[in-house]
SETOR-204973 format. One record per residue: x negated, y negated, z negated of N, C-alpha, C in turn; residue in one letter. Coordinates in steps of 0.001 Angstrom, whole numbers, plus 524288, in hexadecimal, padded with zeros to 5 digits. Layout:
// SETOR-204973
- X:Y:Z:X:Y:Z:X:Y:Z:a
...
This chain:
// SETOR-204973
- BD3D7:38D2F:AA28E:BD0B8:38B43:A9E3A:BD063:38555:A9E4D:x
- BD08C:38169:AA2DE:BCFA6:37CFC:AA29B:BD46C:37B4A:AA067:x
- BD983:37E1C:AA10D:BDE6B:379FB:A9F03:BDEAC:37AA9:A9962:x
- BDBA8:38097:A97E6:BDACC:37F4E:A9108:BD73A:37C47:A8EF2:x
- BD35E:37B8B:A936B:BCDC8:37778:A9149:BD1D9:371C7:A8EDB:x
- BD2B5:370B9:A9497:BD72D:36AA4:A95E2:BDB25:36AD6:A9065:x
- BDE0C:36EE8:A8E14:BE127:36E57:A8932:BDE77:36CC1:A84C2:x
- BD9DD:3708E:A8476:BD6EB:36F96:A7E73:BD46F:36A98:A7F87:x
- BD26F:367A0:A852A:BD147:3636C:A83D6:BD53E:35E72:A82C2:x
- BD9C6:35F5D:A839B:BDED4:35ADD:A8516:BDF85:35D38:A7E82:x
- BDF1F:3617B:A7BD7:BE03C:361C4:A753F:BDB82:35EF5:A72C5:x
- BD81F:35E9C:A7379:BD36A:35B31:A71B9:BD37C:354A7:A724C:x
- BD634:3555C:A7656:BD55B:34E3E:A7659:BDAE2:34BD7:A7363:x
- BDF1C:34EEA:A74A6:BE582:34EB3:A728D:BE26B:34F1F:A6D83:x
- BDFF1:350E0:A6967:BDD12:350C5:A623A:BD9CC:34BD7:A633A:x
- BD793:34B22:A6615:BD461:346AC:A653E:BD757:34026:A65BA:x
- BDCD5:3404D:A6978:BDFE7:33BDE:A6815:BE1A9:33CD5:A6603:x
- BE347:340B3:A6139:BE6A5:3403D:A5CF5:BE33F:33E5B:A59CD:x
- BDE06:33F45:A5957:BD98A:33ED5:A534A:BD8A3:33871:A5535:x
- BD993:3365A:A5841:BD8EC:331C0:A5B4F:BDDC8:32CEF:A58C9:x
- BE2CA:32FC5:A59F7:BE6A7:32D0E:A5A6E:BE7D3:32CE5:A53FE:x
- BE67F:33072:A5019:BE881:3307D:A4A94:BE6FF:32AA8:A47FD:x
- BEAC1:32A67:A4595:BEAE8:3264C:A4085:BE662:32590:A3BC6:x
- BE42C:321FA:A3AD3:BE0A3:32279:A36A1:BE357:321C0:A3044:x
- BE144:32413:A2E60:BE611:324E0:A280C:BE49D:31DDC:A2704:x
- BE887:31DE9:A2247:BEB92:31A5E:A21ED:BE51D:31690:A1CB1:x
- BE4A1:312C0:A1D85:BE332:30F4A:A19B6:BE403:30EBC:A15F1:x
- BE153:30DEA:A105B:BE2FB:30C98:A0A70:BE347:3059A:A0AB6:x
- BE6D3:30544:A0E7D:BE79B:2FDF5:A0D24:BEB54:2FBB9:A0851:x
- BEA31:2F85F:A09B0:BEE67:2F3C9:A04F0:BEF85:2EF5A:A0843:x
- BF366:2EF1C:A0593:BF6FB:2E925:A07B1:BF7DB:2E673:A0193:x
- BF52B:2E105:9FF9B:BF659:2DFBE:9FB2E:BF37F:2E415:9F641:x
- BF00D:2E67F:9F76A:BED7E:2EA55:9F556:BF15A:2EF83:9F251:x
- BF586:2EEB2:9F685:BF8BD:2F456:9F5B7:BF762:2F7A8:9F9A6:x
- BF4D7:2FBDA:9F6B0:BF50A:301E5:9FA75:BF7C5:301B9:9FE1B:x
- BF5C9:30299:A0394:BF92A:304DE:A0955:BF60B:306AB:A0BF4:x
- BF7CE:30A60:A0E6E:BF49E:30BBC:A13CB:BF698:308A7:A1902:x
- BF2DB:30938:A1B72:BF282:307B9:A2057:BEEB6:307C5:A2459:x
- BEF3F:30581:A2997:BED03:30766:A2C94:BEBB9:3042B:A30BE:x
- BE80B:30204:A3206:BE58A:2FB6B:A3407:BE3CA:2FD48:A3B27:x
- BE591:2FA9A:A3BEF:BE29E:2FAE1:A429E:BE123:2F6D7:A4525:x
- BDD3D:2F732:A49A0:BD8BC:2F229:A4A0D:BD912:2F1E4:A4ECE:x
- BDA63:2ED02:A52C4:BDA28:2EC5B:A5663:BD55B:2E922:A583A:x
- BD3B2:2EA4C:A5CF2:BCDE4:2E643:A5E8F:BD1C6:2DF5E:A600F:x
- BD537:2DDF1:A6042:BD49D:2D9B3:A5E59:BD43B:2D74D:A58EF:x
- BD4EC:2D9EA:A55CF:BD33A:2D856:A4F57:BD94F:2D926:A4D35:x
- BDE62:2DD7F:A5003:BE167:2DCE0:A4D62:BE11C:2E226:A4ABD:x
- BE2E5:2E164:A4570:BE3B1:2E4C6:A4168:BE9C0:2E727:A404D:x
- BEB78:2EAFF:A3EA3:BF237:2EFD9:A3E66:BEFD7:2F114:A3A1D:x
- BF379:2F1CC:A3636:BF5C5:2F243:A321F:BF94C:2F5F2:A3200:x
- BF873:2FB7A:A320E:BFD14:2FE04:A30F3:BFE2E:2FF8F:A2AAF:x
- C02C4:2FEBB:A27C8:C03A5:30122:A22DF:C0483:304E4:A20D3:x
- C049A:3091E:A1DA0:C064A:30EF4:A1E0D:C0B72:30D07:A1C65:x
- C0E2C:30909:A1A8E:C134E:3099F:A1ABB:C17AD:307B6:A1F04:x
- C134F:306A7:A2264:C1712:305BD:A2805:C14F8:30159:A2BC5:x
- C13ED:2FD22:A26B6:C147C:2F7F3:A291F:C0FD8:2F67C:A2B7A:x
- C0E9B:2F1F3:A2FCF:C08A4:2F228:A32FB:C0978:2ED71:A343E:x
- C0373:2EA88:A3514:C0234:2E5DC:A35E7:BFEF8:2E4E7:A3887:x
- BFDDB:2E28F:A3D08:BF964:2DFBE:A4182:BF8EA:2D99C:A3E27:x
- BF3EC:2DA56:A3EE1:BF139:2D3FD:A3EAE:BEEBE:2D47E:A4333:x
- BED26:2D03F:A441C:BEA8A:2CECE:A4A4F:BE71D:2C997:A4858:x
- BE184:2CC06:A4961:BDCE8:2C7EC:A4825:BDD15:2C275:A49CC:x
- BDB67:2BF2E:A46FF:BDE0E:2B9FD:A46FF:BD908:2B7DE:A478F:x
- BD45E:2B99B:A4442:BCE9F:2B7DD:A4443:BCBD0:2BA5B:A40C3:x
- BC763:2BBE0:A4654:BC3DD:2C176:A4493:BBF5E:2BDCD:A4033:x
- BBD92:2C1F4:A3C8F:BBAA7:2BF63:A37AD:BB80F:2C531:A37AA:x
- BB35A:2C51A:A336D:BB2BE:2C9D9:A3199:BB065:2C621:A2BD9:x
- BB05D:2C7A1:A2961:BB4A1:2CC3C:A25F1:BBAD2:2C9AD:A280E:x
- BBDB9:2C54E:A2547:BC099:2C332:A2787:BC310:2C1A5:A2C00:x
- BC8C4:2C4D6:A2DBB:BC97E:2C183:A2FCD:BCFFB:2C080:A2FA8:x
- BD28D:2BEF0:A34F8:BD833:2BD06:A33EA:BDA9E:2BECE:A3713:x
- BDEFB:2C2F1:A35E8:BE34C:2C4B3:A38E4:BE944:2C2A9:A370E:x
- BEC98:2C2E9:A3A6B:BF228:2C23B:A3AD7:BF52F:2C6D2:A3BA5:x
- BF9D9:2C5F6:A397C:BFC79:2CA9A:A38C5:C0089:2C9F7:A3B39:x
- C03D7:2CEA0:A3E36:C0825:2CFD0:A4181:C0BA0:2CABB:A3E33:x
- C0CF6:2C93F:A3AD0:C11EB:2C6AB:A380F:C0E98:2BFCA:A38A0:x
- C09F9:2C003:A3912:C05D5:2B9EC:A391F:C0286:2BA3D:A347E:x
- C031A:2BCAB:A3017:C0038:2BC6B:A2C46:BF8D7:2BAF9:A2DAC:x
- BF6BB:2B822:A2ADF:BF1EA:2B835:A2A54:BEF72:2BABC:A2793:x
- BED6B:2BF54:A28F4:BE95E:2C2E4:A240E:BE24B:2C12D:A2699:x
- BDEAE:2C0FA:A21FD:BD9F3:2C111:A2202:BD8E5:2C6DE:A225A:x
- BD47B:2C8B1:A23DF:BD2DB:2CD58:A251C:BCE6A:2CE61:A214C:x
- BCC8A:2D05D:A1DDD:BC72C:2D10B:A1BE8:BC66A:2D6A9:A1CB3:x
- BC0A7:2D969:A202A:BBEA7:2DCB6:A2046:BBA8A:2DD92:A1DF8:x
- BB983:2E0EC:A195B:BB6E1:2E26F:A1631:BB159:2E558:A17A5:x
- BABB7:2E4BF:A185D:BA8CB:2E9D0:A199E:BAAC4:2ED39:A1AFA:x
- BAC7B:2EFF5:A16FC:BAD48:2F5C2:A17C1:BB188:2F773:A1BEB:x
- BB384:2F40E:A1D2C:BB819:2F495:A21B4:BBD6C:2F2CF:A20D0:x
- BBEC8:2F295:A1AD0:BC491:2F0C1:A1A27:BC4A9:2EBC8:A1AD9:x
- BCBE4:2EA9C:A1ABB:BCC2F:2E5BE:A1CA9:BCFC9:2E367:A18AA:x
- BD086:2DF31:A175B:BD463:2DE7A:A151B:BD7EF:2D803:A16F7:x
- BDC93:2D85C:A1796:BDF88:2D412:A199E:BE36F:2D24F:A172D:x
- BE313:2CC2A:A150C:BE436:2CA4F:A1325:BE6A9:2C516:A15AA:x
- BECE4:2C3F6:A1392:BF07D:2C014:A1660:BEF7E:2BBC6:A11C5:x
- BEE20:2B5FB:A11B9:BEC7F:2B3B4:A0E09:BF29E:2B1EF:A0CEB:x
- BF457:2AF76:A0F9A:BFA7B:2AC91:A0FC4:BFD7A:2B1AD:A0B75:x
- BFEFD:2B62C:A0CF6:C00BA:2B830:A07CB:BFF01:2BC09:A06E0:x
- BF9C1:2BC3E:A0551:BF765:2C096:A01DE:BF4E6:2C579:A0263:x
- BF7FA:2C78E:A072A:BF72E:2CB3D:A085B:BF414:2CEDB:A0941:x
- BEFFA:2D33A:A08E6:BEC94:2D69C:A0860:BED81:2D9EE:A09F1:x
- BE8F0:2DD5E:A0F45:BE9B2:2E1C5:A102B:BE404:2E3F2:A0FFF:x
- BE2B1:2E974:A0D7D:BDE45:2EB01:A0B26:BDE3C:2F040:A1244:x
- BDC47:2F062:A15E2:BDB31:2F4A3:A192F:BD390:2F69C:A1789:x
- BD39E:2FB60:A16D8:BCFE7:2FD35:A172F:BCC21:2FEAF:A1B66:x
- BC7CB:30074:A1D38:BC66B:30098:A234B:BC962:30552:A23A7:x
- BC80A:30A8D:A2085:BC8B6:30E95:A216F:BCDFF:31307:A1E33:x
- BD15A:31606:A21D6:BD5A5:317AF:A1CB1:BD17E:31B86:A190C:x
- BD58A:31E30:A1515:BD037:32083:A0F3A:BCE57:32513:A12BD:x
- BD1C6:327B5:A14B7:BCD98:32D8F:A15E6:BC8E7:32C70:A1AE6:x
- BC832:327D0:A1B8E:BC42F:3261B:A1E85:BC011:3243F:A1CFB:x
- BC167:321BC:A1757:BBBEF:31FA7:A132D:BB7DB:322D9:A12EC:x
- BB40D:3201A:A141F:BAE2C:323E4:A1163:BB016:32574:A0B7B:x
């Protein structure tokens, strides 16, 4: 009986790093206020990932912490401003050419 105890518990914890390890659905972002998904990740030094649902991904790395504002750099050097909104979104903006990215805090089936 103990080596079936020992299975059902090694199947319990084997479900709990899978519900652990899963992906969070994908974001209603924009780039230039065109529809994309994507998918943002936060490091405790202030760097921010960018993944795209069409492939492509981007690190900035905090340049200078602000709140609301502040200033990250991008894998290529780009300068984007950071604005975080109340409610949790963020939006980043490259002044030199234009550029806009709309991230939300949360993807939709997570919205209140």
């Amino acid at each position: 009986m103990l080596l079936g105890g020992a299975v059902l518990s090694l199947g319990w914890l084997t479900c709990g790093l899978v519900m652990i390890g899963r992906a969070e659905g994908w974001k209603a972002c924009a780039f230039n206020d065109q529809p994309i998904g994507c998918r943002d990740t936060h490091s405790p030094d202030g760097t921010v990932r960018i993944v795209w649902q069409d492939g492509k991904a981007m690190t900035y790395r905090l340049e200078k912490q602000g709140f609301p504002f502040s200033t990250l750099r991008d894998s290529l050097g780009g300068i984007w401003e950071r604005q975080i909104f109340v409610q949790g979104n963020a939006v980043f903006t490259n002044k030199a050419n234009g550029n806009r990215i709309f991230v939300p805090l949360r993807p939709e089936a997570n919205r209140p």
